[in-house]
Gaussian input, Z-matrix of N, CA and C with variables (Angstrom, degrees):
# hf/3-21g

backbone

0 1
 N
 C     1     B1
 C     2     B2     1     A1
 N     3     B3     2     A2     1     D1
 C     4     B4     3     A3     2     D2
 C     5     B5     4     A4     3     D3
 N     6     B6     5     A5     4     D4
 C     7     B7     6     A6     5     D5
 C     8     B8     7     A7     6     D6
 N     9     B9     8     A8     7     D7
 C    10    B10     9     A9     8     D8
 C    11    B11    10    A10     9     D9
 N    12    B12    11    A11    10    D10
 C    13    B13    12    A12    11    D11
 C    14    B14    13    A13    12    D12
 N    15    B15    14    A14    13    D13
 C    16    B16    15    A15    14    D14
 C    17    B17    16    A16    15    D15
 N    18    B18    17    A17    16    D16
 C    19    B19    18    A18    17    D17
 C    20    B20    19    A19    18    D18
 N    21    B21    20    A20    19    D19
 C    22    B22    21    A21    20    D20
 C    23    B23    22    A22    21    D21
 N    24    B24    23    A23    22    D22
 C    25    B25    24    A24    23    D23
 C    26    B26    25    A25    24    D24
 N    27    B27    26    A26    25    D25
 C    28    B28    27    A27    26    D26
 C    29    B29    28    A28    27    D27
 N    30    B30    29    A29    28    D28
 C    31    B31    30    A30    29    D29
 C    32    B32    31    A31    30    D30
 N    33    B33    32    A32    31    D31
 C    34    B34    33    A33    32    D32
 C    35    B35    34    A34    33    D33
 N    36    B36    35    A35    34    D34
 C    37    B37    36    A36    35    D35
 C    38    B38    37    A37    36    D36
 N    39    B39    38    A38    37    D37
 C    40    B40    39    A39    38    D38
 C    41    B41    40    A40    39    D39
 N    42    B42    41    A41    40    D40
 C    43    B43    42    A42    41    D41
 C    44    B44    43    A43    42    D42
 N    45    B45    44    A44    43    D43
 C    46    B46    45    A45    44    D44
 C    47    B47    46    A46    45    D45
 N    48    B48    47    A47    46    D46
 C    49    B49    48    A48    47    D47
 C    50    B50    49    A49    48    D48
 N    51    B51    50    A50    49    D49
 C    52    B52    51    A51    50    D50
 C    53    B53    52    A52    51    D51
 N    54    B54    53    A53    52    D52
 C    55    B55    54    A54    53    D53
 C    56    B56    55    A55    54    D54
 N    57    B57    56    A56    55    D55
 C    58    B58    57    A57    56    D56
 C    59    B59    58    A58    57    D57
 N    60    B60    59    A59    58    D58
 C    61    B61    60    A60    59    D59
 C    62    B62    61    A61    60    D60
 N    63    B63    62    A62    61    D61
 C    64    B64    63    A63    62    D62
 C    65    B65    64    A64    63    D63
 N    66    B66    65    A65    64    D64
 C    67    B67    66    A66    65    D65
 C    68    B68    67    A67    66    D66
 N    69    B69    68    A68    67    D67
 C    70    B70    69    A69    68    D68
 C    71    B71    70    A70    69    D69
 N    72    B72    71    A71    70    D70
 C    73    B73    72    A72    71    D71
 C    74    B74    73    A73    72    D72
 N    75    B75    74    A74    73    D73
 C    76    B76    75    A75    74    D74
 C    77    B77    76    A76    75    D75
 N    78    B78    77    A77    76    D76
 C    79    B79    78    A78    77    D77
 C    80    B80    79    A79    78    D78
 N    81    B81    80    A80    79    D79
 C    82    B82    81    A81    80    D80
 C    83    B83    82    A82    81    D81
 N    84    B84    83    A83    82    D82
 C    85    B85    84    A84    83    D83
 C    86    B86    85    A85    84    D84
 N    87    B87    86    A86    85    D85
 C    88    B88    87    A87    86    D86
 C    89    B89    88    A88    87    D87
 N    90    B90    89    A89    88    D88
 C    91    B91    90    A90    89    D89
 C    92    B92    91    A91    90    D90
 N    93    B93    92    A92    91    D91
 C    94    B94    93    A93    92    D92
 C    95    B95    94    A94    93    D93
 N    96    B96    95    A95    94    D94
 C    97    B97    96    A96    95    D95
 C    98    B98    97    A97    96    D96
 N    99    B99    98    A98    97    D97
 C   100   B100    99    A99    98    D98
 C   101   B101   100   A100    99    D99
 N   102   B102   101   A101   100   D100
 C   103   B103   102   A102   101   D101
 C   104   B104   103   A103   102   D102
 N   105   B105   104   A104   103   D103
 C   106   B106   105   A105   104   D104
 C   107   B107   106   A106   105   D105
 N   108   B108   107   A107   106   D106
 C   109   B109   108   A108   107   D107
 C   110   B110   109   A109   108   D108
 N   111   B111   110   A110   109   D109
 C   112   B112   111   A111   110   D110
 C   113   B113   112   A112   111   D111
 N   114   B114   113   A113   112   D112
 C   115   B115   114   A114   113   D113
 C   116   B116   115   A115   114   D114
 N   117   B117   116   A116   115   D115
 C   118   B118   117   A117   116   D116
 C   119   B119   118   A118   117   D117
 N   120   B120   119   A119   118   D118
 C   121   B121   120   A120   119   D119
 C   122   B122   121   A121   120   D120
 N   123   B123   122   A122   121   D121
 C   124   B124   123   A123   122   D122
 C   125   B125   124   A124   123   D123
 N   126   B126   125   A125   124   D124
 C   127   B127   126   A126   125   D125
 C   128   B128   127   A127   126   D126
 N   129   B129   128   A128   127   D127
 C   130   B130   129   A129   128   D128
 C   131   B131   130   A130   129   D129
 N   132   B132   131   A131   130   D130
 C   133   B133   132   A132   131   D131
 C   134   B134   133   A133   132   D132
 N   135   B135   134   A134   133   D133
 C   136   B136   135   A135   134   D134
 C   137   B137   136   A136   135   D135
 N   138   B138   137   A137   136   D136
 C   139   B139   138   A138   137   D137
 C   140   B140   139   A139   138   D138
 N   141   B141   140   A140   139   D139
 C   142   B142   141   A141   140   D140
 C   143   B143   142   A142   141   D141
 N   144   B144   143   A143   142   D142
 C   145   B145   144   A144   143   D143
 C   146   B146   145   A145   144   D144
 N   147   B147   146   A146   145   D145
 C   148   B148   147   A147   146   D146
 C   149   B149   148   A148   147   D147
 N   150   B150   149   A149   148   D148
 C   151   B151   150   A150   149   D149
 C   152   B152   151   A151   150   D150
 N   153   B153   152   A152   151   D151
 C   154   B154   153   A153   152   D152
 C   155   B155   154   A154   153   D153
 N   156   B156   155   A155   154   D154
 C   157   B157   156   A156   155   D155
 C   158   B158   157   A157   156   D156
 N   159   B159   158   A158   157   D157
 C   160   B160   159   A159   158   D158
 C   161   B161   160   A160   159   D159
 N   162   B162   161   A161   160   D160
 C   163   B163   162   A162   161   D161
 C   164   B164   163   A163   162   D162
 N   165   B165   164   A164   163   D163
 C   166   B166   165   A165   164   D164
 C   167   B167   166   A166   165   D165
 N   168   B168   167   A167   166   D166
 C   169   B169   168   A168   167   D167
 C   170   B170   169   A169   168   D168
 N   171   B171   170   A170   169   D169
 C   172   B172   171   A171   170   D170
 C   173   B173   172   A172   171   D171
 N   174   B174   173   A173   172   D172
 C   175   B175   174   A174   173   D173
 C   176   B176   175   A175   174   D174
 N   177   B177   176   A176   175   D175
 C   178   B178   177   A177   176   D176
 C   179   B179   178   A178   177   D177
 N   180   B180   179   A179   178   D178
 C   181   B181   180   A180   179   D179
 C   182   B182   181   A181   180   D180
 N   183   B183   182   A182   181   D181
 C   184   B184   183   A183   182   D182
 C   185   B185   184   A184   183   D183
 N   186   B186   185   A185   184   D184
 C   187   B187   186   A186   185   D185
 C   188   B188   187   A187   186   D186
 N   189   B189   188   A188   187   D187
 C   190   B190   189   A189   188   D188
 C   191   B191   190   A190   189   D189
 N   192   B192   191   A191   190   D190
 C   193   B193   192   A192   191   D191
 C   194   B194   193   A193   192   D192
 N   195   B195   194   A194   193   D193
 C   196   B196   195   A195   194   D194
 C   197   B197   196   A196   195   D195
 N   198   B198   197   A197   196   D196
 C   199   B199   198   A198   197   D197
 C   200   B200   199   A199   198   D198
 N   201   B201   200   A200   199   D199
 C   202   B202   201   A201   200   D200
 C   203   B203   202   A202   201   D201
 N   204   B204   203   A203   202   D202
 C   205   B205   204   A204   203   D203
 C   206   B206   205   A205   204   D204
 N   207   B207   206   A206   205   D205
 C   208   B208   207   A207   206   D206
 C   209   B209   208   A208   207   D207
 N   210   B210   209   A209   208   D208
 C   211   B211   210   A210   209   D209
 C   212   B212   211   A211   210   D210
 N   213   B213   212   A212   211   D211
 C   214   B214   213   A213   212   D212
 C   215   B215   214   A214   213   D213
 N   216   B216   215   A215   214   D214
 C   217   B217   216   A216   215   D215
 C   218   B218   217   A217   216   D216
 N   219   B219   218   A218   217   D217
 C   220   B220   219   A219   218   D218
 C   221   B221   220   A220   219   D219
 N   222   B222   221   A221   220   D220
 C   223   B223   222   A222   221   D221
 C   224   B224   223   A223   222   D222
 N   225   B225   224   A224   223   D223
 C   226   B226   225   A225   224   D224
 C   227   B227   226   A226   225   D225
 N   228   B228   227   A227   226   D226
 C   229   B229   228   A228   227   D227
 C   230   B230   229   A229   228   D228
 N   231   B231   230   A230   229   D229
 C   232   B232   231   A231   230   D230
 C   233   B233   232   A232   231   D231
 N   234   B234   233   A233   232   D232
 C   235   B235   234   A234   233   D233
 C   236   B236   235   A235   234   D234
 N   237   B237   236   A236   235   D235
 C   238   B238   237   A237   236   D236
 C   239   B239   238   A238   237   D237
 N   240   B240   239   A239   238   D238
 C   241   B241   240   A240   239   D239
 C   242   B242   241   A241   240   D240
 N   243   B243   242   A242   241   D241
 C   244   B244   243   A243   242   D242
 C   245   B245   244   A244   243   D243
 N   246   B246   245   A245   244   D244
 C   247   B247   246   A246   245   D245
 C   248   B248   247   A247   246   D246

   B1=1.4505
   B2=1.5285
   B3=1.3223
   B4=1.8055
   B5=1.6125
   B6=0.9484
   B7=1.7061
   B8=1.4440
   B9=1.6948
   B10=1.6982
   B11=1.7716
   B12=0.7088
   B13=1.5410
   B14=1.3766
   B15=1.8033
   B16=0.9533
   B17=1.7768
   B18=1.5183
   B19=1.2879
   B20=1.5051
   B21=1.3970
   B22=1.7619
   B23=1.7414
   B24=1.7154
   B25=1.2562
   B26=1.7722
   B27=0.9550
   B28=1.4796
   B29=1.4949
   B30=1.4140
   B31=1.8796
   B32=1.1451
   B33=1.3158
   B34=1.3634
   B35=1.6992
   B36=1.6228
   B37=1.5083
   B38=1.2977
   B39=1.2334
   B40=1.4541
   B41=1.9045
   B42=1.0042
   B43=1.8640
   B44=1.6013
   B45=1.3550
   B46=1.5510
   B47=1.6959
   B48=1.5063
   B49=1.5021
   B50=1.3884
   B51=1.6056
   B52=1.5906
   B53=2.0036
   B54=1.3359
   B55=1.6566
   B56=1.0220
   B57=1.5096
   B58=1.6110
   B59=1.7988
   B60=0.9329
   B61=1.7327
   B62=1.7757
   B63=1.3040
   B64=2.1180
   B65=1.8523
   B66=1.1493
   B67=2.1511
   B68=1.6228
   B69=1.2906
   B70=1.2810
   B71=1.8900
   B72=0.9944
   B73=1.7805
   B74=1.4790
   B75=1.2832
   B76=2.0922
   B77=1.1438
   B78=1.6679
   B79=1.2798
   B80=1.2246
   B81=1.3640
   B82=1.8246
   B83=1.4094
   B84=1.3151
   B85=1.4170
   B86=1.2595
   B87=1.6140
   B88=1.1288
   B89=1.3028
   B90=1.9598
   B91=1.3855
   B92=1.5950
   B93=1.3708
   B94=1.2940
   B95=1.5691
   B96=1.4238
   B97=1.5793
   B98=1.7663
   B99=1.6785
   B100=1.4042
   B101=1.5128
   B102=1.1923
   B103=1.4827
   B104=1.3038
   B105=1.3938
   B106=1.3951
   B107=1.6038
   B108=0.8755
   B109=1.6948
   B110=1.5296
   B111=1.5732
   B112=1.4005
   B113=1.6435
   B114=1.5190
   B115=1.1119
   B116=1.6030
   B117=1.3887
   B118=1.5365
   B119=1.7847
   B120=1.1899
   B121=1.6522
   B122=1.4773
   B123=1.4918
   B124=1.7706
   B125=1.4743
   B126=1.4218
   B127=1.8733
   B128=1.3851
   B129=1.4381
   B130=1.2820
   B131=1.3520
   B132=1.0853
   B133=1.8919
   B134=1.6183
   B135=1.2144
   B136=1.5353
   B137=1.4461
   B138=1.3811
   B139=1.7995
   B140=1.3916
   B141=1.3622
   B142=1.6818
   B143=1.7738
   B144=0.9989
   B145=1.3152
   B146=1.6731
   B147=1.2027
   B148=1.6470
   B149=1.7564
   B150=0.9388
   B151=1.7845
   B152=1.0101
   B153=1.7203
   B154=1.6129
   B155=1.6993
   B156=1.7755
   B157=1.6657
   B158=1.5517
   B159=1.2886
   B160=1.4654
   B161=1.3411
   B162=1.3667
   B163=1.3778
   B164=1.0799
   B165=1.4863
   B166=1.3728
   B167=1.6076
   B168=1.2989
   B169=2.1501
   B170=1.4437
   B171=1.4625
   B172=1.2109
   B173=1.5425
   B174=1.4203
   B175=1.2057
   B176=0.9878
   B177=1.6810
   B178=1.4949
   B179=1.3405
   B180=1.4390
   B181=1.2883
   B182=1.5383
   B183=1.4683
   B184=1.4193
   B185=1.7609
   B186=1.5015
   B187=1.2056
   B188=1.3582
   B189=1.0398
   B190=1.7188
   B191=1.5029
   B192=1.0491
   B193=1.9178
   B194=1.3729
   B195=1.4008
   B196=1.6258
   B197=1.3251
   B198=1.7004
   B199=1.2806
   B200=1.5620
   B201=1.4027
   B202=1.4279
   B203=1.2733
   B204=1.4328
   B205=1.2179
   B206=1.5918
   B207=1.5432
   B208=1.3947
   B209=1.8212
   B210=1.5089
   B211=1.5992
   B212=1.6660
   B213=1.1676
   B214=1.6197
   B215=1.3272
   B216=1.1815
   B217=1.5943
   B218=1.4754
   B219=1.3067
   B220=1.5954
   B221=0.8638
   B222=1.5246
   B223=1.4969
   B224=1.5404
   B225=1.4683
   B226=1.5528
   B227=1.8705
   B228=0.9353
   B229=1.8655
   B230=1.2506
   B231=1.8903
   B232=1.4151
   B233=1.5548
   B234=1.8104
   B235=0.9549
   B236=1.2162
   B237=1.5359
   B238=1.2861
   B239=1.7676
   B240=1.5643
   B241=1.1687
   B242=1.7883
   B243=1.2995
   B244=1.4983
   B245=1.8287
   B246=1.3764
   B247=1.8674
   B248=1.3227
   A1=108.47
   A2=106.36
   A3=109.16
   A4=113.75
   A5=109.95
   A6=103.19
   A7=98.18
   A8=101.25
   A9=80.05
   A10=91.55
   A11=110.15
   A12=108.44
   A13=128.20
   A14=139.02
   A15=131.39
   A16=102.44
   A17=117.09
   A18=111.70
   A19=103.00
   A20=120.25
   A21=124.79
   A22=77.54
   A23=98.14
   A24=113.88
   A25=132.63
   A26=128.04
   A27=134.93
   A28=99.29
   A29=113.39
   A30=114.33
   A31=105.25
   A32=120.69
   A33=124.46
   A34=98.96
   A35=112.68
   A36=121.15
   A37=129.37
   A38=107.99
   A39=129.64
   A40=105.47
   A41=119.54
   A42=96.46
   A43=97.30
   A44=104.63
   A45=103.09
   A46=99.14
   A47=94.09
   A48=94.81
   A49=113.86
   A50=113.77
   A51=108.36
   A52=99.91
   A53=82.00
   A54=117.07
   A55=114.11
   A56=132.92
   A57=131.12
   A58=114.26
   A59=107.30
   A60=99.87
   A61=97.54
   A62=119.33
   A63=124.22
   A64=85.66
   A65=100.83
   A66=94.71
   A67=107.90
   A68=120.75
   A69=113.43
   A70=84.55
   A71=128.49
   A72=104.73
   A73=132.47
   A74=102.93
   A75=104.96
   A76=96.25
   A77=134.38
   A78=96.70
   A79=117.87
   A80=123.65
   A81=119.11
   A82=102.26
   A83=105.37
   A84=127.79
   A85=113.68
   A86=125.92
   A87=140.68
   A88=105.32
   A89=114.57
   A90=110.73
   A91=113.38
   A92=88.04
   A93=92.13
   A94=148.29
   A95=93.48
   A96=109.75
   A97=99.05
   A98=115.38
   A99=118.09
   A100=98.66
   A101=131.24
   A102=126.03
   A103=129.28
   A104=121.88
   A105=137.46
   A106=115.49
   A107=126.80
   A108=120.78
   A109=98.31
   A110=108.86
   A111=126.59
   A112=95.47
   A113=122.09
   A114=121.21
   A115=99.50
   A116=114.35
   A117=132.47
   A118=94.95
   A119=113.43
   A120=148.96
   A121=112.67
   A122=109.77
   A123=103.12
   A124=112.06
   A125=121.91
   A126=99.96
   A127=100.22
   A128=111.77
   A129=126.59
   A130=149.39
   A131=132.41
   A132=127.48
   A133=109.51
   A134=88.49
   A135=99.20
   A136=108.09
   A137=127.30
   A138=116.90
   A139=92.41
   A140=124.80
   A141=93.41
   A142=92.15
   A143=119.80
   A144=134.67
   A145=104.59
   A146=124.16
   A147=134.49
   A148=92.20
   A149=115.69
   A150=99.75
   A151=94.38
   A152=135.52
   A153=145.73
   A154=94.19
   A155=94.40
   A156=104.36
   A157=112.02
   A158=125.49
   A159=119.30
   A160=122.55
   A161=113.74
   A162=122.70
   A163=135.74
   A164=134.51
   A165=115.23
   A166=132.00
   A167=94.24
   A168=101.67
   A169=98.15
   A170=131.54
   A171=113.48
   A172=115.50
   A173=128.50
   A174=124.67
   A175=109.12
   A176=137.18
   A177=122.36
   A178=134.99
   A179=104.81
   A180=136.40
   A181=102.09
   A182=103.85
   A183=107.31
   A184=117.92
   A185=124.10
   A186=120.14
   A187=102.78
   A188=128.49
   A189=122.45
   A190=110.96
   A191=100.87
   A192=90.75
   A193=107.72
   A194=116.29
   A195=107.44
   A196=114.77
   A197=120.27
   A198=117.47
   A199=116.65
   A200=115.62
   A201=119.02
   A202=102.29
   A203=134.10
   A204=144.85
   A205=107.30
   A206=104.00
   A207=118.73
   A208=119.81
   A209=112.86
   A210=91.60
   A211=119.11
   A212=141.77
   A213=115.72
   A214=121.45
   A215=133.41
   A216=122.53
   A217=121.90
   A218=121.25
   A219=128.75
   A220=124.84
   A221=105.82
   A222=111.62
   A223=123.21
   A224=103.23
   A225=119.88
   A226=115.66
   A227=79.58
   A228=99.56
   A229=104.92
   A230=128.25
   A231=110.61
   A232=125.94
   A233=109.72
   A234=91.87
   A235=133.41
   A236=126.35
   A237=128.75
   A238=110.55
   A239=106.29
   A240=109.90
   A241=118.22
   A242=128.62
   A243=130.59
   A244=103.62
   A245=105.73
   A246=94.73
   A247=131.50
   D1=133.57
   D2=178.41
   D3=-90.37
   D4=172.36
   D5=175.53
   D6=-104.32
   D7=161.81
   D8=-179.24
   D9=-124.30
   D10=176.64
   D11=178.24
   D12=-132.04
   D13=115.35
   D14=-139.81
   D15=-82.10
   D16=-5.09
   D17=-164.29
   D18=-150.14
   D19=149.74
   D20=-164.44
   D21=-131.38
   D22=173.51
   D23=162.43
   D24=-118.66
   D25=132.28
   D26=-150.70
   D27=-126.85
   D28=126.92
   D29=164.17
   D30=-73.14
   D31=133.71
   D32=178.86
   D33=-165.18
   D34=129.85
   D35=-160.46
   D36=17.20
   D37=73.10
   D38=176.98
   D39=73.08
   D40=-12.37
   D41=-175.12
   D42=-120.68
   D43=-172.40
   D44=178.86
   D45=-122.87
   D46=117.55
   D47=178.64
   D48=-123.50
   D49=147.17
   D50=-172.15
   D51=-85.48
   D52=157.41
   D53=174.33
   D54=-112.51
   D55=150.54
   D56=163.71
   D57=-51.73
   D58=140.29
   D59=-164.85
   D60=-71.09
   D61=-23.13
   D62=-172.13
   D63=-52.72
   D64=-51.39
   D65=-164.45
   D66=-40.14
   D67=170.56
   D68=-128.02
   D69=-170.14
   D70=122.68
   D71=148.68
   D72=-6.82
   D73=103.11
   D74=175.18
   D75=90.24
   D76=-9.33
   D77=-176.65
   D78=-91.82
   D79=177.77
   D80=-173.33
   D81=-124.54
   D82=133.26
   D83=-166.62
   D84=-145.25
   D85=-159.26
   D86=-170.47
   D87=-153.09
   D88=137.76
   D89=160.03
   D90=-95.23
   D91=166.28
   D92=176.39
   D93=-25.50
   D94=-29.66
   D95=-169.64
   D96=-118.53
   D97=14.41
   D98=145.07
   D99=100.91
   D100=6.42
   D101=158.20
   D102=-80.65
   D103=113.25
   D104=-175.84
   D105=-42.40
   D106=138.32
   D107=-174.92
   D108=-161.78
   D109=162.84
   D110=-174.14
   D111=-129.90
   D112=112.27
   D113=-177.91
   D114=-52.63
   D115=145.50
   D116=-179.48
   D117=-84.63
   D118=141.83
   D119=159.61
   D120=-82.07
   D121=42.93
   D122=178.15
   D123=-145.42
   D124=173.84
   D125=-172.29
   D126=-81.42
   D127=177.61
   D128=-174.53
   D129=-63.50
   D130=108.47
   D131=-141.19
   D132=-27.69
   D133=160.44
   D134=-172.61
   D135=-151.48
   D136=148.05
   D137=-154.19
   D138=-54.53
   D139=165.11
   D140=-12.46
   D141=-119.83
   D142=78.33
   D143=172.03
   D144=-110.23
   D145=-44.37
   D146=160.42
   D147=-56.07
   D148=5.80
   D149=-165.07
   D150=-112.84
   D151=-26.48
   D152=-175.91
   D153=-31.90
   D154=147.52
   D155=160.54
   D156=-61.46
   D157=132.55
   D158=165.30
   D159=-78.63
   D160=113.43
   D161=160.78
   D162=0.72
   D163=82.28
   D164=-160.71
   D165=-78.02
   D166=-15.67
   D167=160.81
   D168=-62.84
   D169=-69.29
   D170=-171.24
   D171=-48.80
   D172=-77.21
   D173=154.87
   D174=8.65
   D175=-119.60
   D176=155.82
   D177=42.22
   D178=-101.71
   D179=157.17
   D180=-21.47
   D181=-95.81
   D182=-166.19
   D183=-49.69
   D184=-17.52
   D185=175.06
   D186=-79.28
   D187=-60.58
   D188=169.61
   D189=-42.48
   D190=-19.46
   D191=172.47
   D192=-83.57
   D193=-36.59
   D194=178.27
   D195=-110.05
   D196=27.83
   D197=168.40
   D198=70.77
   D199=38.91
   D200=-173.68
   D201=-125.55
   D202=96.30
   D203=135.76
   D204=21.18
   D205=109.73
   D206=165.49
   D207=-22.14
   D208=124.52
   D209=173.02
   D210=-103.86
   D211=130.58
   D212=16.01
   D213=-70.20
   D214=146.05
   D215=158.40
   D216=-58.36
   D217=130.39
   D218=157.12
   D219=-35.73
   D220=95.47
   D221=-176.19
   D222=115.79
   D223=-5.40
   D224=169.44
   D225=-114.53
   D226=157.47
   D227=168.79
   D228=-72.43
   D229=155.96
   D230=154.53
   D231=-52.29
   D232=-21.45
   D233=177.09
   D234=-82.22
   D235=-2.12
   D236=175.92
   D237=98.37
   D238=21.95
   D239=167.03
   D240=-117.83
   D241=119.28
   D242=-164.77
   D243=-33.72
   D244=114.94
   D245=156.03
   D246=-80.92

């Protein structure tokens, strides 16, 4: 069994923010963190647009959707070493 996932991530004005994965080319939607967008009609990012900062409302968002602990964690560095 695969997992399926209710949300992907898309570059869109400088950060990378997730979308509901149903959007489609042309269609008009919303990311996560409530900015209006028109899925783009082109192939799939390529550096460094996949390289954009990710959005951190979406971010957010989408971890509370799959139950993943806010990032940074309490009690860590960004880098992932205890402070």
């Amino acid at each position: 069994m695969t997992d399926v996932r209710e949300f992907r991530w898309l570059p869109h004005a400088g950060r990378r923010h997730a979308i509901p994965t149903e959007l489609a080319a042309f269609d008009e939607g919303r990311t996560l963190c409530g900015i209006a967008v028109t899925v783009p009609n082109r192939p799939l990012p390529r550096i460094p647009d996949w390289c954009w900062p990710t959005c951190a409302g979406c971010d957010l968002a989408w971890r509370t959707s799959e139950g993943i602990p806010a990032y940074p964690r309490s009690g860590r560095s960004p880098s992932g070493k205890a402070s």
